[in-house]
C-alpha positions in Angstrom: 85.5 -33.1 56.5 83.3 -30.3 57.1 83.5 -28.4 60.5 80.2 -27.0 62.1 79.7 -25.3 65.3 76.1 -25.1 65.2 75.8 -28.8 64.4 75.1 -30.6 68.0 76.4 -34.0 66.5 79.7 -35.1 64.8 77.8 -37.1 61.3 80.2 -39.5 59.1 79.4 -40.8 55.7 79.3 -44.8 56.0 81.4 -45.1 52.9 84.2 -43.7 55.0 84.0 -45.3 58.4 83.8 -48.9 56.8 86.9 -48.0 54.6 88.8 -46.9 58.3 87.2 -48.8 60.6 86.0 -52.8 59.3 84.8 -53.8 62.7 81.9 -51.2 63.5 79.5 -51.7 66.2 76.2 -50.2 64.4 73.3 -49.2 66.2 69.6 -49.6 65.2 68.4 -47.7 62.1 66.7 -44.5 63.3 66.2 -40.5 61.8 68.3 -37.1 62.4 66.0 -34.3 61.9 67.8 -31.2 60.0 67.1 -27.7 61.0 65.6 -27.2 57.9 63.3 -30.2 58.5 64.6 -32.8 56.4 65.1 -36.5 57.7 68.1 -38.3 57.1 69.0 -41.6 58.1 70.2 -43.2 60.1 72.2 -44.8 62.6 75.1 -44.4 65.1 78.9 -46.1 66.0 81.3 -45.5 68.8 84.2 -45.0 66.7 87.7 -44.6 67.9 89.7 -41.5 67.2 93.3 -42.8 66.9 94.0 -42.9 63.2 92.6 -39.0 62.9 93.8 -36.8 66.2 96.2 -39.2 67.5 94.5 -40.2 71.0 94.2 -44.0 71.2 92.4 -43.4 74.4 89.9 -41.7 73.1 86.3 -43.0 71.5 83.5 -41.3 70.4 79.8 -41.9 69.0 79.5 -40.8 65.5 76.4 -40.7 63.5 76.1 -42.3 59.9 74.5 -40.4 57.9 73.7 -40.4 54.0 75.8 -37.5 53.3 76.7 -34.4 50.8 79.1 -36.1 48.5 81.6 -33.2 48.6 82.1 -34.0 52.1 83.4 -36.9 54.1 81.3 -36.3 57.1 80.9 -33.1 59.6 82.8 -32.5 62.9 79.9 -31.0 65.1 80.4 -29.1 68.3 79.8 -32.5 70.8 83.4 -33.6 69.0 85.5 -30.4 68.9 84.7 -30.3 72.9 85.8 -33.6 73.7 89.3 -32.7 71.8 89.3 -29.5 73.5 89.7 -28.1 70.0 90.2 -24.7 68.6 89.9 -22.6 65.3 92.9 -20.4 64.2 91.1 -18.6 61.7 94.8 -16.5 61.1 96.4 -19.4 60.7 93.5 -21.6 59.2 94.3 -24.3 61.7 92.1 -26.6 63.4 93.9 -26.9 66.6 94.2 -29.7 69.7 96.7 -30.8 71.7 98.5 -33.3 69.9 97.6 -32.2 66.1 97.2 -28.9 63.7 94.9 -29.6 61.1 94.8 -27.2 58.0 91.6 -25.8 57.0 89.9 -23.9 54.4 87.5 -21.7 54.0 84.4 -22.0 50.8 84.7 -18.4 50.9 88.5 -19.2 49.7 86.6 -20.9 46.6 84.3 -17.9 45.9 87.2 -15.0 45.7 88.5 -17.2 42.9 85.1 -17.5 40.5 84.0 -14.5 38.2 81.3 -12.2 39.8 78.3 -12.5 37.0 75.9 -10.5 38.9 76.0 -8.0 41.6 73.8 -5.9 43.8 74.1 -3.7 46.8 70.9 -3.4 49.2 70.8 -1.2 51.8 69.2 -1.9 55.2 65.5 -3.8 55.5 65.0 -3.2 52.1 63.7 -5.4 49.3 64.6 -4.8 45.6 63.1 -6.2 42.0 66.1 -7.9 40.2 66.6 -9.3 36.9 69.1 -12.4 37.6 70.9 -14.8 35.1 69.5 -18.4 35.6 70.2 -21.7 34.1 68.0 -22.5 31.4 65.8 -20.6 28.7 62.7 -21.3 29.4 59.3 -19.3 29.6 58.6 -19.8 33.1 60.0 -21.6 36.4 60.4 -21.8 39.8 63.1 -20.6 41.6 63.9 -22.2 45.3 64.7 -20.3 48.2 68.4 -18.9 48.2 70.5 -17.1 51.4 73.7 -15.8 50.9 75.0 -13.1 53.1 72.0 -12.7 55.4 70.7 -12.1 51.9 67.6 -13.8 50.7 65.7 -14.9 47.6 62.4 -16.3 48.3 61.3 -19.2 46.6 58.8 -17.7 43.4 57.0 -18.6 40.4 59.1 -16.1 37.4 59.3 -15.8 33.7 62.2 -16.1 31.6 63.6 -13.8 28.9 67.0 -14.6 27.4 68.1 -16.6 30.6 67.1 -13.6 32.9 64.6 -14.1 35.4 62.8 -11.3 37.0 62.3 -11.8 40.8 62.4 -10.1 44.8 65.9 -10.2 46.8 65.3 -8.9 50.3 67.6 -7.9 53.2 66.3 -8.3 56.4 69.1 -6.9 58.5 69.7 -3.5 59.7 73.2 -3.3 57.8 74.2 -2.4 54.1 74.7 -6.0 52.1 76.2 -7.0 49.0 74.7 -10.1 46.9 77.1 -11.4 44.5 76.1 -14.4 41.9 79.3 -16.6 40.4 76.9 -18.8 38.2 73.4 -19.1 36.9 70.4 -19.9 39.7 69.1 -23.4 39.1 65.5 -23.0 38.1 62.8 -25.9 37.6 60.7 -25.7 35.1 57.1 -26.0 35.7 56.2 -29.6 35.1 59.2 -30.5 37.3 58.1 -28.4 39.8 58.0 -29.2 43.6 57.9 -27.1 46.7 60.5 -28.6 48.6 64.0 -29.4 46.2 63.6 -32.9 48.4 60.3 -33.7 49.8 60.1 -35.0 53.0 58.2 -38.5 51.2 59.9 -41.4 53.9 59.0 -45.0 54.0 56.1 -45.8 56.2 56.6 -48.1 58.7 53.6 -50.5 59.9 53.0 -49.2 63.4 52.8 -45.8 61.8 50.9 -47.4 58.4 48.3 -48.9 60.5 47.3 -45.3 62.9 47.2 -43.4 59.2 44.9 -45.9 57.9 42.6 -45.5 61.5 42.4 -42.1 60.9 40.6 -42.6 57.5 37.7 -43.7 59.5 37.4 -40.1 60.5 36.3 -39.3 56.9 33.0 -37.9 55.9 31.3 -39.2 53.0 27.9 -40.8 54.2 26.1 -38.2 52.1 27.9 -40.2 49.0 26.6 -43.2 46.7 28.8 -46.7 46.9 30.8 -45.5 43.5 31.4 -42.1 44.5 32.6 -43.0 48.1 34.9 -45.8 46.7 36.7 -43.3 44.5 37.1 -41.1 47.4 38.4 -43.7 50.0 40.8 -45.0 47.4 42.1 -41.5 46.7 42.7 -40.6 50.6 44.2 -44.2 51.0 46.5 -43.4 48.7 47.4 -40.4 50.0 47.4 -41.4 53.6 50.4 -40.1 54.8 49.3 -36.4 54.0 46.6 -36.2 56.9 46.8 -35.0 60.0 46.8 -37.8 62.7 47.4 -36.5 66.7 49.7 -39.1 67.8 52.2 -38.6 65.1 54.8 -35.1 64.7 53.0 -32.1 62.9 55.2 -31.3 59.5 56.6 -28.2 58.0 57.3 -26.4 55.0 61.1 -24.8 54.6 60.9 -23.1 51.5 58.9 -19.5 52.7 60.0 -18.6 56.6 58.0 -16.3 58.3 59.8 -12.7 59.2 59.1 -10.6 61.5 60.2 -7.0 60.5 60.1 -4.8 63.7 60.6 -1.0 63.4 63.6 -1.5 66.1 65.2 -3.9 67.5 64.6 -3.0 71.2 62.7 -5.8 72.9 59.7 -6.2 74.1 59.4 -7.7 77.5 55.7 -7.9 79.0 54.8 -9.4 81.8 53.3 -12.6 82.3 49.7 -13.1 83.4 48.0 -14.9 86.2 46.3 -17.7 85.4 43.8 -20.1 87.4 45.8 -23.5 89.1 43.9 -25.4 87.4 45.1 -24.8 84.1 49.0 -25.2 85.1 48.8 -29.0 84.1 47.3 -27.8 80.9 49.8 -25.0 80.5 52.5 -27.8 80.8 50.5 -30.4 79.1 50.8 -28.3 75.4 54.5 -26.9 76.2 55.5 -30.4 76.6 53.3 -31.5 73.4 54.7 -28.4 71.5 58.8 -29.2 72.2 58.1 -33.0 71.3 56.8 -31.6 68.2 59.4 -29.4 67.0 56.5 -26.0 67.4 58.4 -24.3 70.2 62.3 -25.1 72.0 64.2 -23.5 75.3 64.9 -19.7 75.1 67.3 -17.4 76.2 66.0 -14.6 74.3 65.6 -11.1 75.8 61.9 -10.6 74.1 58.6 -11.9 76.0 54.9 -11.9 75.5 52.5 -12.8 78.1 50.4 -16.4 77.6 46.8 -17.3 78.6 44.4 -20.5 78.2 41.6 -19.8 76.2 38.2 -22.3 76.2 37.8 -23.8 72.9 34.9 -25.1 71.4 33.8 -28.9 72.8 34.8 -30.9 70.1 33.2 -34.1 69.0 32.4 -36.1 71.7 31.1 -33.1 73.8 34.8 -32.8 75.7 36.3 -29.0 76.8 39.0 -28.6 75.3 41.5 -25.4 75.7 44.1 -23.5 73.7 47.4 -21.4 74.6 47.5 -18.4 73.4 50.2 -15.8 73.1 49.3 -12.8 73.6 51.6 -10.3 70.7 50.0 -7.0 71.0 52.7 -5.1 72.2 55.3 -7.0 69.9 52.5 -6.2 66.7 52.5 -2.5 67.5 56.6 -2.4 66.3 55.9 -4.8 63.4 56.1 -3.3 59.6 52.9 -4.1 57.8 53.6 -6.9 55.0 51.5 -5.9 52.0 50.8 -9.7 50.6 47.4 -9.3 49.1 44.8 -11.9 50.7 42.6 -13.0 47.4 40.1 -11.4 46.4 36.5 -13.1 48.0 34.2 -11.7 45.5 36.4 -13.1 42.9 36.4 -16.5 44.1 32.9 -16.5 44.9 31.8 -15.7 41.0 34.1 -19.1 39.9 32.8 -21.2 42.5 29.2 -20.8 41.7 29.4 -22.8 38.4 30.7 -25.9 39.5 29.1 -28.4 40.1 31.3 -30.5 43.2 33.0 -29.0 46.0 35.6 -30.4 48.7 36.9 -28.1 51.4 40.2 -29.3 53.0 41.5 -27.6 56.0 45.2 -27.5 57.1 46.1 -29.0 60.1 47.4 -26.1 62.7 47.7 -24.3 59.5 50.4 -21.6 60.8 52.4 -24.4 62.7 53.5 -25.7 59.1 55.5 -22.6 58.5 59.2 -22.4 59.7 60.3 -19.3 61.1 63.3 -17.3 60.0 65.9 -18.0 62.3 67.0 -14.1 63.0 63.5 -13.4 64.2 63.1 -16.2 66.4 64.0 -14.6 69.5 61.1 -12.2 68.9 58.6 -14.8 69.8 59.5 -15.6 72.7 57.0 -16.8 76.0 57.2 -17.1 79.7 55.5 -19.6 81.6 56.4 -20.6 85.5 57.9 -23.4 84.2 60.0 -21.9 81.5 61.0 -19.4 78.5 60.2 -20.6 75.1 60.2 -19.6 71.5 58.8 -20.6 68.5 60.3 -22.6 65.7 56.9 -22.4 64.1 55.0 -19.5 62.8 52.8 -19.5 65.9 49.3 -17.6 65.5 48.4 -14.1 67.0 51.5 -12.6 65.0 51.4 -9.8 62.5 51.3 -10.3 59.2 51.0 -13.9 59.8 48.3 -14.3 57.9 49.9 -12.6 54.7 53.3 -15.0 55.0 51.0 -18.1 55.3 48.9 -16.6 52.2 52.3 -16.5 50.1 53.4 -20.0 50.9 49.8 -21.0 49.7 50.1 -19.7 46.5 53.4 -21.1 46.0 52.3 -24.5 46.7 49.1 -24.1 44.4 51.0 -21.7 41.9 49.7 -23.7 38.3 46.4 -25.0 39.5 44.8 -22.1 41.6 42.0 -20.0 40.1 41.6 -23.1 37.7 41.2 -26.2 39.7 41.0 -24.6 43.7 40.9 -21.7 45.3 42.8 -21.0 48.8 42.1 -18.4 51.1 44.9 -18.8 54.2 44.3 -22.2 55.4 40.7 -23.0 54.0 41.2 -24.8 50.5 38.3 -25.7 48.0 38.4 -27.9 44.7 35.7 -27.3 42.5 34.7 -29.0 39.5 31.8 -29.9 36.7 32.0 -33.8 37.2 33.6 -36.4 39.3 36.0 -37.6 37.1 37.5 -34.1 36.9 36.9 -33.7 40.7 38.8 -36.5 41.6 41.4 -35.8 39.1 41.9 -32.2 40.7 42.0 -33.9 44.2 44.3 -35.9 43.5 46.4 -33.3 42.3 46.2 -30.6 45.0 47.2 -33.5 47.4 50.1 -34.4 45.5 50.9 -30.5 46.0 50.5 -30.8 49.7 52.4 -34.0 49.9 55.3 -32.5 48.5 55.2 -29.7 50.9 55.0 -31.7 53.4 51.7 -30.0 54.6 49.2 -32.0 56.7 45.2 -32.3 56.6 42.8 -32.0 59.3 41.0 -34.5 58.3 37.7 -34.1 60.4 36.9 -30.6 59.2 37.4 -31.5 55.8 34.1 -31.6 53.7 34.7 -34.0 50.5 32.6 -34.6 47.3 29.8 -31.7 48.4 27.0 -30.3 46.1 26.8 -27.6 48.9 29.1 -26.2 51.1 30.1 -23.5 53.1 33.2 -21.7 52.6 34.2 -18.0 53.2 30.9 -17.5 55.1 28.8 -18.3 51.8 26.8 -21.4 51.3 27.8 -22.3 47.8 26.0 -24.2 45.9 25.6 -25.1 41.9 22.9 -22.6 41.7 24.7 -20.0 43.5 24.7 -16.5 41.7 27.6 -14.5 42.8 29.0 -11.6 41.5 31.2 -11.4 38.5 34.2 -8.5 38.8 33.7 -7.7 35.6 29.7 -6.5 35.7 31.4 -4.4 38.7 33.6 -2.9 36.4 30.8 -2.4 33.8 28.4 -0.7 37.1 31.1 1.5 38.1 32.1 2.8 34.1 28.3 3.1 33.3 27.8 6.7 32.6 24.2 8.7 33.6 21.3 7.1 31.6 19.8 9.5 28.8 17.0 7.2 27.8 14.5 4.4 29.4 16.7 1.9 28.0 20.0 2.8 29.9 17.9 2.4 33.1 16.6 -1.0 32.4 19.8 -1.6 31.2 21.6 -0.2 34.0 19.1 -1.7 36.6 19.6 -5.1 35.6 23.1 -5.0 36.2 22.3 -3.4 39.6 19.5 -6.7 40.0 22.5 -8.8 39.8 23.8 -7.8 43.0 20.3 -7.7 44.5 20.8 -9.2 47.4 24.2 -6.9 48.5 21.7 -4.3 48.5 19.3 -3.8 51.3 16.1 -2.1 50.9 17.0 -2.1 46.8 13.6 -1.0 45.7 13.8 2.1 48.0 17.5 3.1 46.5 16.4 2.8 43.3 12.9 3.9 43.4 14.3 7.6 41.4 15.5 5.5 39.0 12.1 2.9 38.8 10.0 6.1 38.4 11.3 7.6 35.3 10.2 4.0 33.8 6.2 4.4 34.1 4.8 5.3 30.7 5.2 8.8 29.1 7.2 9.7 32.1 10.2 11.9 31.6 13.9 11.6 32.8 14.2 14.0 36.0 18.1 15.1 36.8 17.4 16.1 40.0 19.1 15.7 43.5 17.3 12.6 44.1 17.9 10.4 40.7 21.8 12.0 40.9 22.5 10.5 44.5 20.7 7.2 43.6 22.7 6.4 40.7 26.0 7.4 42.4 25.1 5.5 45.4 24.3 2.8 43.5 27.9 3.1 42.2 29.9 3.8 44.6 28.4 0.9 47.4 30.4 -1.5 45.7 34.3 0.3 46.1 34.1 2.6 49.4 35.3 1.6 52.7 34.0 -0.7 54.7 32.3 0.5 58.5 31.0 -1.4 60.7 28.6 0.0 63.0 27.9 -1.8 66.8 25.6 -1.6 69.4 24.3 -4.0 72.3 21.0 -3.4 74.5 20.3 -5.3 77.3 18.6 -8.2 75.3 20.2 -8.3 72.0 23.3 -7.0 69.8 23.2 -5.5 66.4 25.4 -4.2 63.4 25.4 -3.1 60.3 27.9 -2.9 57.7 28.2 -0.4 55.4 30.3 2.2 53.0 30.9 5.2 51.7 31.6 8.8 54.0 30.8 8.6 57.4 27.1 10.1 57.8 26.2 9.2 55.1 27.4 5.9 54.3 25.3 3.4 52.5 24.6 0.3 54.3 25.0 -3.4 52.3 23.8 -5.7 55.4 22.7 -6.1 58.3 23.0 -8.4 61.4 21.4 -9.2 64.7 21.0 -11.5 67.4 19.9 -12.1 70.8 21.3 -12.1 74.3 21.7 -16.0 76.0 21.0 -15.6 79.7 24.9 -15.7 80.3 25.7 -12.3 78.2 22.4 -10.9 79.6 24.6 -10.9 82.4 27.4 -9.0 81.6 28.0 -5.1 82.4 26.8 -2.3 79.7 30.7 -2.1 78.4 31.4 -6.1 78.3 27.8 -6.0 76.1 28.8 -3.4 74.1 32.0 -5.3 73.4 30.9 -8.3 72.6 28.9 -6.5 69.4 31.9 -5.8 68.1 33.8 -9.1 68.5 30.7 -10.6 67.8 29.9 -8.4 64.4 33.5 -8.4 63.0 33.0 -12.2 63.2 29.8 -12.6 61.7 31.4 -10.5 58.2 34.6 -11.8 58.4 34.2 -12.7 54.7 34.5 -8.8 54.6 36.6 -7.6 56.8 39.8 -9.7 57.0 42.6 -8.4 55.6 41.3 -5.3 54.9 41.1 -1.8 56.3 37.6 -0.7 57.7 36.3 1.8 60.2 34.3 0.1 63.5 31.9 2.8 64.8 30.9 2.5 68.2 32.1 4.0 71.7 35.4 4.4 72.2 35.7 3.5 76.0 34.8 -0.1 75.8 38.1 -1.2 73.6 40.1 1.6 75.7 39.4 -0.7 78.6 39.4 -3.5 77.0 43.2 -3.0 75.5 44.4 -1.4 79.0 43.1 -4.4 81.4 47.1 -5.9 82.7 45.3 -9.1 83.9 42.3 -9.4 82.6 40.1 -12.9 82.6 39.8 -15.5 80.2 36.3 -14.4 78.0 38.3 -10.5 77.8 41.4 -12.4 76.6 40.0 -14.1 73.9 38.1 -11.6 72.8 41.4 -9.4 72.5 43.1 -11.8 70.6 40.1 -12.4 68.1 40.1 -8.4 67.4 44.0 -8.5 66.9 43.7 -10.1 63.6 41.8 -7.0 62.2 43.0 -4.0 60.8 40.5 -1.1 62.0 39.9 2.3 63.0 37.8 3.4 65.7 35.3 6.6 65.2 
């Protein structure tokens, strides 16, 4: 037997209890959740105790469960306080008060294998390794490890000689050692799935028949009869792997979010006010989050203010409303994670010469993503009603988005850049012709399946000839640009001859539209084209070409401003003063925001401009040029209302300086 503390129930194999105990009274089938999220099965007895710890007066309800063949079962923490039991870790005794029972520890095990690989990492650090695995192969997958508070995250490597190359992290604020007593088991790519054991449980009809009402919600009227029976046969098939709101909200194990903070001091902020009539709301999605697993109890020390925020009306035209944790102060402590987000531009050029698009969105995208246990505590919430924290990545957090990105790519590691593109939680599959389309469908949900990630099914776009994605209607015609003709723009040297302009012009054509007012910025260039005309180095034909250039790899800025009837921006690079601009944006005031004081205008432009190029901006480092007092008000407001909230929150998932 294995003896747990932090397992709340005592679990026996059923091999065992039928070969001790051949009159069991069995309860229903029914499923244990893990705290690594996997199900097993599945059912309880009241067993008695006499023939173990000698007390023939005492019973007690075990659990039967499918279990680890190297154990008999696990005494959990419910048991060893009904025996009033104790651990003599001196004496390796497991102690009550009629028996001693001699224990032993796997660490005993470990000091007597052969240390094969070794490695010292000193505090919050995180080291490139080359480890021995078990096979020679080319390439692989290796799962998620912890040993020591030490962790390997789960990673797509190559293989040389049975050494992979790959990241071991440290998380903790003490010196560790990682030791290695035989090979890591590594899949190899064809074998390959996200979770060791995917969550894939038998359906039962109750369930069955809600999944296969939610496939009503799907979105193919724009199809003919053969392409919309290939597509409901597909999602039929793969049922199970969309979203539906009655039923628990998955998660993937194998990438936990962390939160490094630059101390471990805690933040405690206080909680805001909010209107009565959003305390049965407030409860409503607490109660809806704990059923779900998202959220449990907490004692922890760390807090972060919550607020309700109006959504959009859904559907059928009903107001719907989120919480939101406010984590500004608990951002400012975290260290920056430098996961790259992929690269737009990139994924624009591939898209545009495809033929069919689908666009799948995750359900609650963030909520899919366990948390590592040590940083728990740090997301912690107050509500009158209770202290909570997050067993869930929940959204707001730092670097968030770059943890989700890396799970992402580990899911699509293979296929991605070649059959879909995934930029956080907004998924596309492209293709030239429906056979291949459904083909690569059916192969990014088999993906998703094994990581037990869900769809949202009614914001998913299937079988499209044009669709939006990243801000960009794409469509087969769409032109976008190629990173290579940047590369050739920015290598191109100063044109000697009429031919080196043309030449250097049409690459410049090809981004036409990223280029406002394009004839004006190129007109020295245009000039020294005319007949018998003569190339001119001046000032002029110097700072066109090099603006030219450089529009394409300076800093973004984004530049604001809000009169009393409309807002406008304009987004542009290069040195302040003299920065280029690449587009521009503008809008009208509704009656509402016509309304609102000078500084509430003057914020909105920026809430409502970093939105409008998010394409851009996310992820990335850019300068926001506009009056300083507005966000200084904005970020020092200790109650402020609900529209201020959620503006904060939207302009917490930028990176930006202020100028």
């Amino acid at each position: 037997m294995m003896i747990d503390t932090g397992s709340a129930k005592t679990l026996l194999s059923p091999k065992i209890a039928q070969n001790f105990y051949s009159n069991l009274i069995v309860s229903d089938p029914f499923e244990i959740h893990s705290v690594h999220g996997t199900t097993r099965h599945k059912a309880s007895a009241t067993i008695p105790l006499s023939k173990i710890f000698e007390r023939p007066d005492l019973k007690h309800k075990h659990y039967l469960v499918d279990f680890n063949p190297k154990y008999n079962g696990l005494i959990g923490i419910d048991l060893i306080r009904k025996l009033n039991a104790s651990l003599d870790f001196g004496k390796k005794l497991f102690v009550t008060n009629k028996v001693k029972i001699p224990i032993y520890f796997e660490s005993d095990e470990i000091k007597k294998k052969k240390t094969i690989f070794k490695v010292t990492l000193p505090p919050r650090s995180e080291q490139i390794i080359n480890i021995p695995v078990d096979k020679d192969i080319n390439e692989g997958i290796l799962s998620y490890i912890k040993f020591n508070k030490v962790e390997i995250p789960s990673s797509f490597v190559t293989v040389k000689n049975q050494i992979a190359t790959t990241t071991i992290i440290n998380p903790t604020e003490k010196e560790l050692c990682f030791m290695l007593f035989e090979p890591l088991k590594i899949e190899a790519i064809n074998t390959f799935y996200i979770n060791p054991e995917p969550i894939i449980t038998p359906i039962d009809s109750n369930i069955d028949q809600q999944l296969k009402e939610n496939l009503k919600n799907i979105r193919i009227s724009h199809l003919n009869s053969e392409e919309q029976r290939q597509i409901k046969n597909l999602c039929f098939d793969y049922r199970d792997i969309f979203y539906c709101e009655n039923l628990p909200l998955t998660f993937n194990n194998q990438i936990k979010h962390y939160i490094r903070t630059k101390d471990n001091n805690p933040i405690f902020t206080k909680t805001y006010r909010y209107p009565e009539i959003h305390k049965e709301e407030v409860r409503k999605q607490i109660n809806s989050m704990l059923t779900q697993g998202i959220i449990r109890p907490s004692t922890s020390p760390w807090s972060s203010p919550i607020w309700i925020v109006e959504k959009k009306l859904d559907a059928s035209g009903k107001k719907k409303w989120r919480l939101v944790v406010d984590y500004r102060k608990l951002n400012e402590k975290i260290v920056n994670d430098k996961y790259p987000l992929p690269n737009i531009t990139d994924i624009l050029d591939k898209l545009g010469k495809s033929i069919y698009f689908t666009t799948l969105d995750l359900a609650s995208g963030f909520h899919q993503v366990q948390m590592n246990p040590d940083d728990i505590e740090k997301t912690a919430f107050s509500t009158e009603n209770g202290h909570y924290e997050y067993l869930r990545m929940p959204f707001g957090l730092k670097n968030a988005p770059a943890t989700f990105q890396r799970v992402m790519d580990n899911i699509l590691r293979g296929i991605q850049n070649e059959k879909c593109f995934v930029y956080l939680d907004d998924i596309i599959i492209f293709s030239t012709s429906l056979e291949e389309h459904i083909v690569r469908l059916k192969e990014v949900f088999e993906r998703l399946r094994n990581a037990n990630f869900k769809i949202q099914l009614d914001k998913s776009e299937f079988l499209r000839k044009e669709v939006a994605y990243l801000g960009h209607i794409i469509t087969p015609e769409g032109v976008k640009p190629n990173p290579e003709k940047i590369k050739a723009v920015m290598k191109y040297p100063i044109p000697k001859t009429q031919k080196e302009i043309k030449s250097f012009l049409g690459l410049l054509g090809y981004y036409r539209r990223l280029i406002p007012n394009f004839a004006l910025l190129t007109k020295p260039l245009t000039k020294c084209l005319k007949k018998n005309s003569k190339i001119k180095y001046n000032e002029q034909f110097i700072k066109s070409f090099e603006t030219c250039k450089q529009i394409f790899t300076q800093p973004f800025i984004l530049t604001t401003d809000a009169s009393n009837v409309a807002l406008g921006a304009v987004l542009s690079q290069g040195k302040l003063g003299e920065d280029q601009p690449i587009a521009y944006a503008s809008r009208t005031l509704n009656e509402t925001e016509q309304k609102y004081s000078p500084i509430e205008k003057v914020l909105l432009a920026i809430v409502w401009a970093t939105k409008y190029f998010r394409p851009y901006l996310y992820g990335r480092k850019f300068t926001i040029y506009t009056d300083h007092r507005p966000l200084q008000w904005l970020f020092s407001l200790k109650e402020p209302n609900t529209k201020l909230v959620r503006w904060r929150l939207k302009l917490e998932e930028y990176d930006y300086d202020i100028v």
